[in-house]
N, C-alpha and C positions, 0 to 999 in steps of 0.2 A: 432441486434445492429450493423450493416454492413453498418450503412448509414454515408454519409461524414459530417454529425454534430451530436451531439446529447444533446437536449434540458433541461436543470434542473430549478426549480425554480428562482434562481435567474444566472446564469449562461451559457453560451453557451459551448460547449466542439465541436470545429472543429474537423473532423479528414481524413484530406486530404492524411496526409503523413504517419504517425507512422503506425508501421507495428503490434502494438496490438493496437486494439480499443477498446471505452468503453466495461465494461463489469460487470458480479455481481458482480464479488469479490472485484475490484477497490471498488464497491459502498458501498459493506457489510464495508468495511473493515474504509473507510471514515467515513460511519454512522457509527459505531460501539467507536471510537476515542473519549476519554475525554480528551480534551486539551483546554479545555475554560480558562484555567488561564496558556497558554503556551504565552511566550516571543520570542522564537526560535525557529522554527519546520524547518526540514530537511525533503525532500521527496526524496527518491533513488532510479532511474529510474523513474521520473516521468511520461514519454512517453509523450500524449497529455496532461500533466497538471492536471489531474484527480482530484489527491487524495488533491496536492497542492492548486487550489481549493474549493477545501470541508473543508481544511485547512484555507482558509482563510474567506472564509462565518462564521466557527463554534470560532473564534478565533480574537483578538487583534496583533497575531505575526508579526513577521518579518520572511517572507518564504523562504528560498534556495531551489530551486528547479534543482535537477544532471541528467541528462541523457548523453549518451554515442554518442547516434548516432544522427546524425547530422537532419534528415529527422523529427524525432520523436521532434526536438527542431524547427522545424518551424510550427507545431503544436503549440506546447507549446508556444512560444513566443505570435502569433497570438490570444491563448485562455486568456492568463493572459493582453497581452494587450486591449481586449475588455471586459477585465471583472470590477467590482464597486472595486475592489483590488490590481488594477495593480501596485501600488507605494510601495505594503509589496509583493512582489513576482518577486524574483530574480531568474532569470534562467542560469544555469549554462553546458557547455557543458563539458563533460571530461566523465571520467572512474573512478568510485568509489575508488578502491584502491590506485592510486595517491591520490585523492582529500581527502580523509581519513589522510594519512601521512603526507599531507603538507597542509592541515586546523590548523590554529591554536584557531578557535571557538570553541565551544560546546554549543550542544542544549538539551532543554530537552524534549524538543519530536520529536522523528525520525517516520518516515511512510516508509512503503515499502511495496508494492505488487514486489516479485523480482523473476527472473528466478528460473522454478522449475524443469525441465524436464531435466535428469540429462544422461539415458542409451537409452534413445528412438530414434526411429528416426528422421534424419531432415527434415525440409523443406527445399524445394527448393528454397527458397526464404530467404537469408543469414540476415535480418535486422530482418524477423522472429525469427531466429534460436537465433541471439542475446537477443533478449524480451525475450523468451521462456525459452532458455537452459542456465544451470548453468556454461556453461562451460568461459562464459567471464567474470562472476563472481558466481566462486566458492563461496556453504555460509557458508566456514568457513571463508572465506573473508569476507563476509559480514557483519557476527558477529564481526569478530575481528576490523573493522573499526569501526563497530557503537560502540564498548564498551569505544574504543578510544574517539569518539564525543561527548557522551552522559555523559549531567550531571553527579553528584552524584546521585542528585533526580531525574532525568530521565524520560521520559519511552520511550521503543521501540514498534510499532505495526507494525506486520505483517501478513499478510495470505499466509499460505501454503496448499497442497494438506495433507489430512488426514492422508495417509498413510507414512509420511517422517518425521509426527511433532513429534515425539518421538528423531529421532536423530537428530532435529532441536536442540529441549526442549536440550539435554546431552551435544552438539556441545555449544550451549551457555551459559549453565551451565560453560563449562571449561574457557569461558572468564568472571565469574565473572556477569552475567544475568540470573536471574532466573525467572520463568514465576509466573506471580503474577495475572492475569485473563486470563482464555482461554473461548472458545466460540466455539463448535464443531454444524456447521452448516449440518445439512440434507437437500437434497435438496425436499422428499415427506418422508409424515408423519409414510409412511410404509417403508419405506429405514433401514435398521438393520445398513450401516455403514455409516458417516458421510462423505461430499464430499470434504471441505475445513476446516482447525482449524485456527480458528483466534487468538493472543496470545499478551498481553501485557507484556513484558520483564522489571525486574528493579534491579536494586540490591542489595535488598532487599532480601534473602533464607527465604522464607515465604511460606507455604503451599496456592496452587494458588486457588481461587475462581474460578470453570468449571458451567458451563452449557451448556444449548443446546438449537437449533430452526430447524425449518423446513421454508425453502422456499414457499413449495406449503402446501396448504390442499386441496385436493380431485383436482378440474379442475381451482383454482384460487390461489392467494396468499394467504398466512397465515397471520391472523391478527398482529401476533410480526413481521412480516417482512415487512409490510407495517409503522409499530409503530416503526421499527427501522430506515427504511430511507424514512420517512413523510416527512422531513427535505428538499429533495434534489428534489424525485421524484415530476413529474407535476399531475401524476393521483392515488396521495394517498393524 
């Protein structure tokens, strides 16, 4: 997925500049999203425009789309201006934690695929480091803005790596978001742990709806992975 555009159903997604390019989880994470009856959706960190989007294909909204760094917003400008949605998708350049404290909107559906790599090494390459690592936004920052943003009725989706979604789940628990569908993706059908958890947030303290899928079966896709983003993909 290393090439400078990449092709969807009805959509182009350039990616000249943005230092993360398309990728699964963006896609799990868009297909995955019920927001057919959203007015408002929020995408944070958009980068090339991805999930915003899939957001706007799957939905009626009116789309704010935030990214930080400026390289990753002429992507994003470029893909929303060629896209059948351009006129419900608003791109916004800033830094999430301003733009959280001094929005005075709210939406009821937030998206984020957001930095997750917290103790690891860097890359050499600082616009990476930003996509990647938590450290430009921290996700108790994260949370604490979206709880801010988000309706009553709400919901927040996110993907994160398997192993951290426990002290996501506790971390937004304390702001008042509890997970109300999770989605624990494997990447083959013999993998004992799970690669990424996908997780619908509201606030609602409701015991959450879990299950699970697999990427691959044997040397191909799996049938519920192909059924879950038919939607977007050109060769499902």
């Amino acid at each position: 997925m290393s090439n400078n555009y990449f092709q969807f159903k009805q959509f182009t997604v350039m990616q000249n500049y943005s230092a993360m390019k398309v990728g699964t989880d963006g896609v799990l994470l868009g297909s995955w999203v019920e927001a057919q009856s959203a007015k408002n959706v929020l995408d944070i960190g958009c980068g090339t425009g991805l999930l915003a989007l899939m957001m706007a294909q799957k939905t009626l909204a009116t789309i704010d789309a935030l990214d930080i760094d400026s390289d990753a917003c002429k992507d994003a400008l470029l893909n929303f201006s060629q896209s059948p949605w351009k006129e419900r998708i608003h791109l916004i350049e800033g830094d999430f934690i301003s733009f959280s404290q001094n929005m005075g909107k709210q939406y009821d559906v937030i998206v984020s695929n957001p930095p997750f790599f917290k103790d690891s090494l860097h890359s050499p390459q600082a616009k990476k480091n930003t996509a990647r690592h938590t450290n430009s936004l921290p996700h108790e920052k994260l949370i604490e803005g979206v709880a801010r943003l988000l309706t009553d009725d709400g919901h927040f989706y996110v993907v994160i790596p398997a192993d951290i979604s426990k002290a996501f789940i506790t971390n937004s628990r304390l702001q008042g978001l509890h997970p109300q569908t999770i989605l624990q993706i494997f990447s083959k059908e013999t993998d004992l742990k799970p690669i990424r958890t996908l997780i619908c947030f509201g606030r609602n303290d409701c015991k959450a709806d879990e299950s699970s899928m697999h990427i691959y079966k044997q040397a191909s896709y799996s049938e519920e992975y192909k059924a879950l983003t038919a939607e977007f993909y050109l060769n499902f």
